[in-house]
C-alpha positions in Angstrom: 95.1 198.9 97.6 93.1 198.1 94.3 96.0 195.8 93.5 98.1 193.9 95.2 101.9 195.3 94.4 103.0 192.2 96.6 101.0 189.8 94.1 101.6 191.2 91.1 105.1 192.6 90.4 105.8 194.4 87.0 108.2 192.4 85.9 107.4 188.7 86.6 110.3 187.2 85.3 112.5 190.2 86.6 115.0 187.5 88.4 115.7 185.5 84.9 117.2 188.7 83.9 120.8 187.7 86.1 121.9 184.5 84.6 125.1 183.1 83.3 124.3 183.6 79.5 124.4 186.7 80.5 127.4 186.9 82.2 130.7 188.6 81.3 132.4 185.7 82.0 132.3 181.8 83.3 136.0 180.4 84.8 136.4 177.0 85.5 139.5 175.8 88.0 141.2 172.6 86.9 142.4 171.7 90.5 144.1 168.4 90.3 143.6 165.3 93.1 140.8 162.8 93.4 137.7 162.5 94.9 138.3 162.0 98.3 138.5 165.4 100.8 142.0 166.8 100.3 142.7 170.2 101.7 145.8 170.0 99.7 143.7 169.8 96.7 141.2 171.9 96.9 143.2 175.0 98.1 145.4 174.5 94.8 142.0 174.2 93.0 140.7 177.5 94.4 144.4 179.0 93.7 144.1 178.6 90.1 141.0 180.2 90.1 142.0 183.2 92.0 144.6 183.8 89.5 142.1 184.5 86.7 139.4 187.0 89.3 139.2 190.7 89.2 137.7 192.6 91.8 134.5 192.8 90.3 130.8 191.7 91.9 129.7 188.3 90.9 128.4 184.3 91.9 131.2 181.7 92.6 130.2 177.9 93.0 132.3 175.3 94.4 132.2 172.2 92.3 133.4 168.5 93.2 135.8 166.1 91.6 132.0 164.9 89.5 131.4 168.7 88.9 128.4 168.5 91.7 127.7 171.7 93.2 129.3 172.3 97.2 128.2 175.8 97.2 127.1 178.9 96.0 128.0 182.2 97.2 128.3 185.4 96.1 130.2 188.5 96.7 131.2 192.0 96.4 135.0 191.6 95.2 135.1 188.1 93.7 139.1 188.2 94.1 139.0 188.8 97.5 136.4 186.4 98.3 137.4 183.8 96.9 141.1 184.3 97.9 139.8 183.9 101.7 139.2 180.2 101.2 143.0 180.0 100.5 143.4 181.1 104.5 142.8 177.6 106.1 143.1 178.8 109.8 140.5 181.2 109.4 138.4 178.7 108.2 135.2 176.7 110.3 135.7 172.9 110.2 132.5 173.2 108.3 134.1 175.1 105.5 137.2 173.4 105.8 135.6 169.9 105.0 133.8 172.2 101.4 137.4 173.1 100.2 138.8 169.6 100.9 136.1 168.4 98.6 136.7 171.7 95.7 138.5 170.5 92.6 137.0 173.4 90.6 135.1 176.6 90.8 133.0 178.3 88.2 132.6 182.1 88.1 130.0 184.6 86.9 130.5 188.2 87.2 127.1 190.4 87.4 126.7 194.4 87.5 126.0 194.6 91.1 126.3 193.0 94.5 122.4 193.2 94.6 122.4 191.1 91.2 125.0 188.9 92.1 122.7 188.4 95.5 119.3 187.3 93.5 121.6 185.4 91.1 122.7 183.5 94.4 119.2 182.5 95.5 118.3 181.3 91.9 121.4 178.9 91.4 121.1 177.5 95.2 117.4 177.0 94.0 118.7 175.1 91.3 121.5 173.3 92.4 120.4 172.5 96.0 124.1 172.5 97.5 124.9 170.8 100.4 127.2 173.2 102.1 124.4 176.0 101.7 121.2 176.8 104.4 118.6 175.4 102.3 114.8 176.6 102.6 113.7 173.4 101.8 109.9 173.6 101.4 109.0 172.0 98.0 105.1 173.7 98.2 104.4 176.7 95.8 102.2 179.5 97.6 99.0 179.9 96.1 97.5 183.4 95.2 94.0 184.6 94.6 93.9 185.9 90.8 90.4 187.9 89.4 91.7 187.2 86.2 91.6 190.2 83.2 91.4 189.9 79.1 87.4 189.1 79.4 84.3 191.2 79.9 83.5 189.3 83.1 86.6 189.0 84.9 86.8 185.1 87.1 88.1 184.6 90.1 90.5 181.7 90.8 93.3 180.1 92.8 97.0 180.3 91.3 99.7 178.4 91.6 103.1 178.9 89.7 104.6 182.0 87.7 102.2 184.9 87.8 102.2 185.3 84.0 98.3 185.7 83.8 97.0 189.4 83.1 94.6 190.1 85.9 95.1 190.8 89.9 97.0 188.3 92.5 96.2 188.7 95.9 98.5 186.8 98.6 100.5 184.6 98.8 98.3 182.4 101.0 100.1 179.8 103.3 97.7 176.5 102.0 95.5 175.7 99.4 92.8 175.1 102.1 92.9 178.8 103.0 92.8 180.0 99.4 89.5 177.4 98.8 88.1 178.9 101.9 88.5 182.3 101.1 87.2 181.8 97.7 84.1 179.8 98.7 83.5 183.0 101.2 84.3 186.3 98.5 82.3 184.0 95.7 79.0 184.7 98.2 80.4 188.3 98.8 80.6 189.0 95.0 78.7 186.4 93.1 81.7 186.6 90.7 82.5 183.6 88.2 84.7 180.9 88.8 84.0 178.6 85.6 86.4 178.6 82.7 86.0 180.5 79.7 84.6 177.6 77.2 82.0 176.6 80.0 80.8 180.3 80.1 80.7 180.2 77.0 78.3 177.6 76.5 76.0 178.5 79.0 72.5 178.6 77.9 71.3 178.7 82.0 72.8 179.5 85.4 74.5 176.7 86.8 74.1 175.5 90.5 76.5 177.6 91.7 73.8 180.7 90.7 71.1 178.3 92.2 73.4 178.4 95.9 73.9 181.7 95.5 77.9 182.1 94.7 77.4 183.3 91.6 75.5 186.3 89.4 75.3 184.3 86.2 77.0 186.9 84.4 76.9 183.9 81.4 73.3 184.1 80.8 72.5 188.0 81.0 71.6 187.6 84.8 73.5 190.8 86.1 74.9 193.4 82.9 78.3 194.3 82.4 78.2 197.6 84.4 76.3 195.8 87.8 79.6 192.8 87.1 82.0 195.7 87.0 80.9 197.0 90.3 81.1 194.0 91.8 84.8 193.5 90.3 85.7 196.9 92.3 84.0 196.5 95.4 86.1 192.5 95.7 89.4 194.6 95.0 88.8 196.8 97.5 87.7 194.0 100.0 90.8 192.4 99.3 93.0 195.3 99.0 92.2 196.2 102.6 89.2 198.5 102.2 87.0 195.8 103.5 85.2 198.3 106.1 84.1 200.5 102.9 82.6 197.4 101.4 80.5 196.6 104.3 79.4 199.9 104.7 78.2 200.0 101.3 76.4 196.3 101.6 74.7 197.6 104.8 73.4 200.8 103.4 72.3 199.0 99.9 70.3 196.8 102.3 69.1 198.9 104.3 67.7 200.5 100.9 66.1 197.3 99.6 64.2 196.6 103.4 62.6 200.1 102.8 61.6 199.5 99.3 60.2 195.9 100.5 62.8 194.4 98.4 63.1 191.6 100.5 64.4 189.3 98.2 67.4 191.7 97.3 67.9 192.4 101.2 68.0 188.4 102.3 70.9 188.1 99.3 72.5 191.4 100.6 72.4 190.2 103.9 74.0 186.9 103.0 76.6 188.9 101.6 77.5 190.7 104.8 77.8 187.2 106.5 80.4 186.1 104.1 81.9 188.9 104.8 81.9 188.7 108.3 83.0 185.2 107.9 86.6 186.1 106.2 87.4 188.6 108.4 86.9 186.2 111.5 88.9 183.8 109.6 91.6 186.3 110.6 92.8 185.2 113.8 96.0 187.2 113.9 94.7 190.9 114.3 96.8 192.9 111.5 95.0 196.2 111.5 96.9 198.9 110.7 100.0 196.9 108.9 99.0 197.0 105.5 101.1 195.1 103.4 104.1 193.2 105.1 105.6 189.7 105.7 106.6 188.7 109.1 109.4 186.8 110.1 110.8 185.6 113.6 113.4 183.1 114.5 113.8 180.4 117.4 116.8 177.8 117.9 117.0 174.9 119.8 118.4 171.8 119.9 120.8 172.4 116.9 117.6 173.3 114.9 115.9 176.7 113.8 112.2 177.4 113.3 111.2 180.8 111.3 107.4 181.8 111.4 106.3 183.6 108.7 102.9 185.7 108.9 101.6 187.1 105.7 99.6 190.5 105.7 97.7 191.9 102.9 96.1 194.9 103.4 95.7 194.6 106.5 94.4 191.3 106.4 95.4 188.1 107.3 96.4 185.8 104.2 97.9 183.0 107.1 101.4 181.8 108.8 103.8 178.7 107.5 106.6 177.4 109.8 110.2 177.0 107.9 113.1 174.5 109.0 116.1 175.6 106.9 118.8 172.5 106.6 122.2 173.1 106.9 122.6 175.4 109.3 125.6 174.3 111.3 128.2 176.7 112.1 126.0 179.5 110.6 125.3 182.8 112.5 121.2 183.1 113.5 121.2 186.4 111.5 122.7 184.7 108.2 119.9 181.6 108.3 117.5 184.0 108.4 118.8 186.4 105.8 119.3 183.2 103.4 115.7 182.1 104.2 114.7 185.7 103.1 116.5 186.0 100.1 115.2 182.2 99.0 111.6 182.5 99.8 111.8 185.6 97.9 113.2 183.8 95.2 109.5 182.5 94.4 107.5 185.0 95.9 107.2 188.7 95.2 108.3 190.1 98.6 105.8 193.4 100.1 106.7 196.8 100.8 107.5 195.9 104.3 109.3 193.2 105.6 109.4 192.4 109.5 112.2 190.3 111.3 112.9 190.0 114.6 116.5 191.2 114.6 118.8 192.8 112.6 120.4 191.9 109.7 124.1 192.8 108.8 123.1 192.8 104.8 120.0 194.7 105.4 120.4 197.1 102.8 121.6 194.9 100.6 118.5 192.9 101.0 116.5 195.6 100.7 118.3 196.8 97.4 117.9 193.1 95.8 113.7 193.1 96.8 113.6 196.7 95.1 115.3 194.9 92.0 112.1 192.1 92.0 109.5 194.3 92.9 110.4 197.1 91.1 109.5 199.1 93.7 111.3 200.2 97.5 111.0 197.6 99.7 111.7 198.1 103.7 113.3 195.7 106.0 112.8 196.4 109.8 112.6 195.4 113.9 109.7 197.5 114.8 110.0 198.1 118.5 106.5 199.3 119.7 102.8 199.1 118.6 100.7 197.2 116.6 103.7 195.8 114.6 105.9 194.7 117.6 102.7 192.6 119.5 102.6 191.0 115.9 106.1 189.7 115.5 106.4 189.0 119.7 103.2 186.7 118.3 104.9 185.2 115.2 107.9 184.5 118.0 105.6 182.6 120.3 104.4 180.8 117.0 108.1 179.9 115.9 108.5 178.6 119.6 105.6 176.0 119.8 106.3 175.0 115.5 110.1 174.3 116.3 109.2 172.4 119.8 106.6 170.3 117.7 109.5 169.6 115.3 111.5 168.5 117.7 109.1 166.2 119.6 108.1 164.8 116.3 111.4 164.6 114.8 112.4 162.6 117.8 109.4 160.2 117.9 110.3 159.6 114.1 113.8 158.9 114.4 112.6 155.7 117.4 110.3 154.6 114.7 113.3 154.7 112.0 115.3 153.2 114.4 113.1 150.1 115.3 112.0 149.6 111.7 115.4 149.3 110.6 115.4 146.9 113.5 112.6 145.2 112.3 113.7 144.9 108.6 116.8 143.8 109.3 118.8 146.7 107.8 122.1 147.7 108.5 121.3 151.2 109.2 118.6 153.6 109.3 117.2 154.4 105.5 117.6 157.3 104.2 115.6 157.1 100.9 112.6 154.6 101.1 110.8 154.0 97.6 107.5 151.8 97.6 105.6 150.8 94.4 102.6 149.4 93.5 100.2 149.2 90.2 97.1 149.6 89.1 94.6 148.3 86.3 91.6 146.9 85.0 91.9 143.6 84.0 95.3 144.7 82.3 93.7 147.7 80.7 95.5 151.2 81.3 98.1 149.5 83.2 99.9 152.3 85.0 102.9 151.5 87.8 104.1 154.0 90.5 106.8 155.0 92.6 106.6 157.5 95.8 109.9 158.4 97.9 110.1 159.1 101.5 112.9 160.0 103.7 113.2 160.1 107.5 111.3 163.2 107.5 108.5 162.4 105.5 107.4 162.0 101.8 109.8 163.4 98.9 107.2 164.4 96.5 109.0 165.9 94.1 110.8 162.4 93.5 107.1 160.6 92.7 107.6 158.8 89.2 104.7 157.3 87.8 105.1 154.5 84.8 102.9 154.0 82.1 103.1 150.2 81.2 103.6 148.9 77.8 104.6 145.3 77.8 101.5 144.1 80.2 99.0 143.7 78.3 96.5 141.3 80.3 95.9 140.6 83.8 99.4 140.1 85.0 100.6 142.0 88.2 104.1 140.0 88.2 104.8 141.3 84.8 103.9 144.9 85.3 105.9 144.9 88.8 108.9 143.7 86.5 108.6 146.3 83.7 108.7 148.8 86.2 111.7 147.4 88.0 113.6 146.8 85.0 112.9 150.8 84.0 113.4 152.1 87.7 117.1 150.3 88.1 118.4 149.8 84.5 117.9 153.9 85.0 119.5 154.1 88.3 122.8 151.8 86.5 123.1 154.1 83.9 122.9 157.5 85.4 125.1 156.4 89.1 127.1 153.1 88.3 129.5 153.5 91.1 126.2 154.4 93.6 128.4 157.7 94.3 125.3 160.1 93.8 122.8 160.8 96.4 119.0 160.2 95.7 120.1 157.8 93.3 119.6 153.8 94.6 117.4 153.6 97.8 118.2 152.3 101.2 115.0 150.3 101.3 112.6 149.0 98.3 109.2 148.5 99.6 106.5 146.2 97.2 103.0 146.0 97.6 102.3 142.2 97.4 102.9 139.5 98.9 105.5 136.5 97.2 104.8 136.6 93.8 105.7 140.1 93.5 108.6 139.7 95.9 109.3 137.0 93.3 109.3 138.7 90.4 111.2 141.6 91.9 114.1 139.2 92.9 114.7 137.8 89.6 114.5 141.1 88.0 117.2 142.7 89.4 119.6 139.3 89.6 118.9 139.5 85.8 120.4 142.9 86.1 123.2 142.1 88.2 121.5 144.1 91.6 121.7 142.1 94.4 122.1 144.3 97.5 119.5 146.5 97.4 117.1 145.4 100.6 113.6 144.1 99.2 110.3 144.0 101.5 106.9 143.2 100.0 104.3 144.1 102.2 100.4 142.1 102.0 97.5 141.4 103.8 97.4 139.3 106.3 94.5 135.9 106.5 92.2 138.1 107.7 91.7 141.9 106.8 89.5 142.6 109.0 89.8 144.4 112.4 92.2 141.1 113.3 94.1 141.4 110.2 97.9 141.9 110.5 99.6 142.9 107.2 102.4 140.2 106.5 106.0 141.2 105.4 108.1 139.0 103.1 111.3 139.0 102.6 113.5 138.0 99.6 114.4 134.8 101.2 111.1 133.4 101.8 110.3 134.7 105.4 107.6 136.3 107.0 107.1 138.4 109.6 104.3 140.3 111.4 104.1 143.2 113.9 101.5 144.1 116.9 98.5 145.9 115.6 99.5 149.1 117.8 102.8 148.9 116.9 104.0 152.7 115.5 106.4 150.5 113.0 103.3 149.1 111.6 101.4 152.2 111.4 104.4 154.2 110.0 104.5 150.9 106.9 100.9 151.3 106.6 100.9 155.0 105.5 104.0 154.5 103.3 101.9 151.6 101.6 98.6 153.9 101.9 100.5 156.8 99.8 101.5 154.9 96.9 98.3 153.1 96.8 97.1 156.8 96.6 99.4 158.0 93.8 98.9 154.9 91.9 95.1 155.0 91.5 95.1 158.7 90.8 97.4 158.3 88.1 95.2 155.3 86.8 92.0 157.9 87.0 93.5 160.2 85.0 94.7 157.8 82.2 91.4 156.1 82.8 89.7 159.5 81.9 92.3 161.0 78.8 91.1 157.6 76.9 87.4 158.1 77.8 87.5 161.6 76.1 89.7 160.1 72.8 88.3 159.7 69.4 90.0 157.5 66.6 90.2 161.0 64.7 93.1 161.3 66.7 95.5 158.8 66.0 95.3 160.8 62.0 98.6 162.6 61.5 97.9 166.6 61.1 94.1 166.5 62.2 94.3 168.8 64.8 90.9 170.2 67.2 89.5 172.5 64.9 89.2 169.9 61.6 88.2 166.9 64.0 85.1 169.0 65.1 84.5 169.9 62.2 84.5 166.3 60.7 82.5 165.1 63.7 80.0 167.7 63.1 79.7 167.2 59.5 79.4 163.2 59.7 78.1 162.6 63.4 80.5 159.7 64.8 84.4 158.9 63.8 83.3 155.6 61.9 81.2 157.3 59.8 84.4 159.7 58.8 86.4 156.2 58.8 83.1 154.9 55.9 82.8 158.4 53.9 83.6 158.5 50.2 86.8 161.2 49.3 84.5 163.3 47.8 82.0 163.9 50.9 85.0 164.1 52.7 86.1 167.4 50.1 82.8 169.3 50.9 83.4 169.5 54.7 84.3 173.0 56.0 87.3 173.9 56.6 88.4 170.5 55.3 90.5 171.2 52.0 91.4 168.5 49.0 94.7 167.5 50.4 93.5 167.0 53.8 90.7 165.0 53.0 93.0 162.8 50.2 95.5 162.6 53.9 92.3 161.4 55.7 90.9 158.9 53.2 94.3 157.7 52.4 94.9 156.7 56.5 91.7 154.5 56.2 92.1 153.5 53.0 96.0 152.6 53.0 95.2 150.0 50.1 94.3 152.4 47.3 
C-alpha cells in the first residue's frame, strides 16, 4: 500500500453530499400541548406527521415543544416507521417517555436507506440528541500526512478534514503516538518537517540536519531524485512494506562498510534503529491484517466499553477505549452498530472492519462505508487465525478499559458527593465553570472560563474573554467584565434556565474576597442571585503547610485536610483554568509582539506593508515620509500612498 485508501478517501467531503438542502422534502408536525411529557400529545404530534409520509427512505427527528432535538433516526419506509411510534404498547418505557416529550417532527427524504444511514450519523453529530447512543469522544484522530504540491514533499501531523493534497496515513489513537512515530520515520527518512516559508528561506541546514532528522533538502544537501527515493521508500514503510525497506537499508550499508564509507554506514545504521524502534512500538502483533479497524464490546454494570484497534498495513497505528452514553434499553448489537456508523462519521473507515459479533444491519453498514470510501468495504467476526487472537485481545482490552471506568467512575461520584457536601450544595453539580484572569500590570488582559462535569473537563465548552474595559492593574474589574459577559449571555439565550449547558450548578473563582466580592455584586446588579459562588485562594502559607482557603458569598471560610481527594479534585479544576488562562495570555501576548502600526491602515494588506517596510526600514519612518517618496515605492500606487499619507496626516 503506497497510499493509504483508509487515510485518504477520494471524495473527502463525500458525506456533505446527503443533507437537507438537498432533500425532496422537509415536514414539520404542529402537535399541540405544552411542554411537559404528554403521551396524549405527542402521539397526536406524530399522527399529523404520518399523514403527510410516503413510503420512501429518509431521516425523521423528533423535536420538543422548544424545537430541541429528542432524536434522530432513520429508516427504510418513513410511513411505516414513523407510524410505529403511534403503537404505545409496543413501545420501551424509554421510547415512551421520547414521544411524551414530541410536539413535532421534521422529515427528510434521501435516495437510499444507505444515505438516509450517513445522513443519520451527521445530524446526531450535530444535534447531540438525548434519546440517541452518543459516541461521545470530543478528540479528532490525528493522521500522518507527506504532504504533495512541492518538489520536496514534508511530513506532518493532521488533524481535521483531510483536504490537503498529499498521503494520510492512520488514524492514530493520540497525538503522542503520531509525535513519536514522526520523531522515529524523520531518522528513517531524513524527510522535512519545516513549513514552506522557513524552507524557503534557508540559506543553512537547521539543527534538525545537525541531529540527523533531516536531509536538508533546503540547501542542496540531497538532490531532488535522492528526496524522491526517500519519499518512496517512507510510503512503503508506512504502507506495510516495511520488511522491503529494511532490506534495502541493510544491503545499502552493507555497500558503504565495503567501500569504507563509514560515515554513510553509521547514518544508515541509525536508520535501521529507527526503524526497528517503530516496529517495536507495535505491541499488538498485526501481521498479516493489512488494513482493518477492530472493534469488541463488554457490558457491565449498566455500562459498555468498545476497544478499538487500528491496523495500517499491517502495522499498528494504536487502540482508544469508547463509552457511548445513552445506552439504556438498547440491544448490545445496536450500540455497537451506532458507535460504527458515528466514528465513521469523522474517520474514513478501512477495507475491513472487525467486530466481535454480528450485526443485524451488516450490509447496510457495509453499503453506507462503500458510499464514504468510495470503495467496498467488509464487515466481519473472523473465527480463527491471526484475526480472531486479535479481536479475543481487543476483548480482553475492552474488559480491563470498562472495569477502570467503572472503578474510576465510582471513586468520582464519592468525591462529587462529598464536595457537594462540602460546598454546601443542594445536589451534586452537574456543570462546574471556574474562571480566572490573566495580565501584566493590566496589559493584554485576557479572562477565561473552563467547564467540567462529573466526568471530567468539557473542553469544547472553554470560552476565553478578551478584556476591554480593564485597562490597569485591576483584577476586581476584569473578574466583573467577564461575569457581566458570561451571565448577561446566559439571560438572554435561557431566561427560564429550561436549556441544559446553559447556567452552571457551581461557579468556582480564583481569588479569595475581593473577587468573591466583585462577583456578588455583579450578578445582584443583574438580578442572579441563586447561582452557588466559591472563590477558592491560598491559604497563610503556600508552602508544603499551605491549605487553599474557600470563601463563600456570605463571608465564610473554610478549609479541607491536605490529603483530602475533595481538595485535590478543587485543585486540578483550579490548576486547568489557571492553564487555559495563561496560554491564552501567551498567545495574545505574542500576536502584539509580531504587530506593526502599518496595520491598523485600512486596505494595507501583507504584501504593500513589506514592501513599505523594506523601502523605508521602520513603520515611523513610513508614518514621517513625504507623499511623494511614499509614490515611488513598489508596488505602492498614487492612490494608495495619498490613503497612506492621508491616515497620518488626517489634518491636510
Amino acid at each position: 500500500m503506497s497510499r493509504s485508501d483508509a487515510g485518504s478517501p477520494p471524495n473527502p467531503h463525500g458525506a456533505e453530499r446527503f443533507n437537507e438542502e438537498r432533500a425532496a422534502y422537509t415536514v414539520k408536525g404542529g402537535g399541540k400541548g405544552g411542554a411537559q411529557p404528554d403521551l396524549e400529545a405527542g402521539v397526536g404530534a406524530i399522527r399529523e406527521v404520518v399523514a403527510t409520509l410516503k413510503p420512501k427512505p429518509g431521516v425523521y427527528r423528533m423535536l420538543d415543544a422548544r424545537g430541541d432535538v429528542l432524536y434522530v433516526g432513520k429508516a427504510r419506509s418513513l410511513k411505516a416507521r414513523v407510524a410505529n411510534y403511534t403503537q404505545i404498547k409496543g413501545l420501551t418505557n424509554r421510547l415512551q417517555r421520547m414521544v411524551s416529550q414530541t410536539r413535532g417532527m421534521e422529515i427528510v427524504t434521501t435516495n437510499s436507506e444507505a444515505e438516509a444511514l450517513l445522513l443519520e450519523a451527521q445530524f446526531i453529530k450535530r444535534f447531540r440528541p438525548p434519546y440517541n447512543v452518543l459516541l461521545r469522544d470530543d478528540k479528532s484522530f490525528p493522521f500522518i500526512l507527506l504532504r504533495e504540491g512541492h518538489d520536496y514533499p514534508r511530513i506532518m501531523k493532521h488533524r481535521g478534514a483531510r483536504r490537503a493534497k498529499g498521503s494520510y496515513y492512520g488514524p492514530f489513537a493520540s497525538a503522542g503516538s503520531v509525535n513519536t512515530t514522526i520523531n522515529a520515520l524523520q531518522k528513517l527518512f531524513l524527510l522535512r518537517s519545516c513549513t514552506d516559508t522557513f524552507f524557503e528561506r534557508r540559506e543553512r541546514p537547521c539543527l534538525l540536519y545537525q541531529i540527523k532528522r533531516c536531509s536538508a533538502p533546503c540547501v542542496g544537501r540531497i538532490d531532488q531524485e535522492g528526496y524522491d527515493e526517500l519519499i518512496r521508500q517512507a510510503k512503503d514503510f508506512l504502507g506495510g512494506k516495511s520488511g522491503a525497506v529494511q532490506a534495502k537499508i541493510e544491503k545499502q550499508m552493507a555497500e558503504a562498510a565495503e567501500a569504507l564509507d563509514f560515515e554513510t554506514a553509521a547514518l544508515l545504521r541509525d536508520r535501521l534503529r529507527a526503524a526497528t524502534f517503530i516496529q517495536g512500538s507495535q505491541a499488538i502483533n498485526a501481521e498479516g491484517v493489512g488494513d482493518a479497524d477492530v472493534f469488541a464490546l463488554h457490558a457491565k454494570g449498566g455500562q459498555i466499553g468498545i476497544q478499538a484497534f487500528f491496523m495500517r498495513g499491517g502495522q499498528n497505528w494504536g487502540h482508544r477505549a469508547f463509552f457511548p452514553k445513552n445506552i439504556k434499553d438498547t440491544e448490545e448489537v445496536e450500540v455497537l452498530a451506532n458507535v460504527l456508523l458515528q466514528f465513521y462519521e469523522e474517520v474514513p473507515p478501512p477495507p475491513t472492519i472487525l467486530v466481535d459479533r454480528d450485526l443485524p444491519e451488516r450490509e447496510l453498514l457495509e453499503e453506507a462505508f462503500c458510499e464514504l470510501a468510495g470503495r467496498k468495504v467488509s464487515i466481519s467476526v473472523p473465527q480463527r487465525g491471526d484475526r480472531r487472537k486479535l479481536l479475543e485481545q481487543a476483548k480482553r482490552n475492552a474488559v480491563e478499559a470498562l472495569d477502570r471506568r467503572l472503578a474510576e467512575s465510582g471513586t468520582q461520584a464519592k468525591i462529587m458527593r462529598e464536595m457537594a457536601e462540602f460546598l454546601e450544595l443542594p445536589e451534586v453539580p452537574a456543570r462546574i465553570e471556574v474562571y480566572d484572569n490573566s495580565h501584566i500590570q493590566g496589559a493584554k488582559a485576557v479572562g477565561a472560563m473552563v467547564v467540567a462535569g462529573p466526568e471530567g473537563f468539557i473542553k469544547n465548552q472553554y470560552r476565553k474573554f478578551n478584556i476591554k474595559s480593564a485597562q490597569t492593574n485591576d483584577d476586581f474589574g476584569m473578574m466583573r467584565e467577564v461575569m457581566e459577559r458570561r451571565f448577561s449571555r446566559a439571560m438572554k439565550e435561557d431566561p427560564d434556565r429550561e436549556k441544559a449547558g446553559v447556567w452552571p450548578d457551581l461557579v468556582l473563582i480564583d481569588g479569595g474576597k475581593g473577587q468573591m466580592s466583585s462577583v456578588c455584586d455583579t450578578l445582584a446588579e443583574l438580578g442572579i442571585e441563586d447561582v452557588p459562588l466559591i472563590a477558592i485562594s491560598k491559604g497563610p502559607h503556600h508552602g508544603r503547610e499551605g491549605r487553599e482557603v474557600f470563601h463563600f458569598p456570605d463571608g465564610r471560610e473554610k478549609t479541607l485536610p491536605t490529603n483530602s481527594p475533595v481538595l485535590f479534585y478543587l485543585q486540578r479544576l483550579r490548576d486547568e483554568v489557571h492553564r487555559y488562562v495563561i496560554g491564552a495570555h501567551r498567545a495574545k501576548r505574542s500576536k502584539a509582539i509580531t504587530a506593526s502600526p502599518l496595520d491598523e491602515i485600512p486596505g494595507i494588506g501583507p504584501a504593500r506593508k513589506r514592501a513599505l517596510l523594506l523601502h523605508f526600514g521602520t513603520a515611523s519612518k513610513v508614518r514621517a515620509a513625504a507623499l511623494e517618496d511614499l509614490q515611488r515605492v513598489p508596488g505602492v500606487s498614487d492612490s494608495v500612498a495619498r490613503k497612506i499619507y492621508d491616515f497620518y496626516h488626517a489634518s491636510g
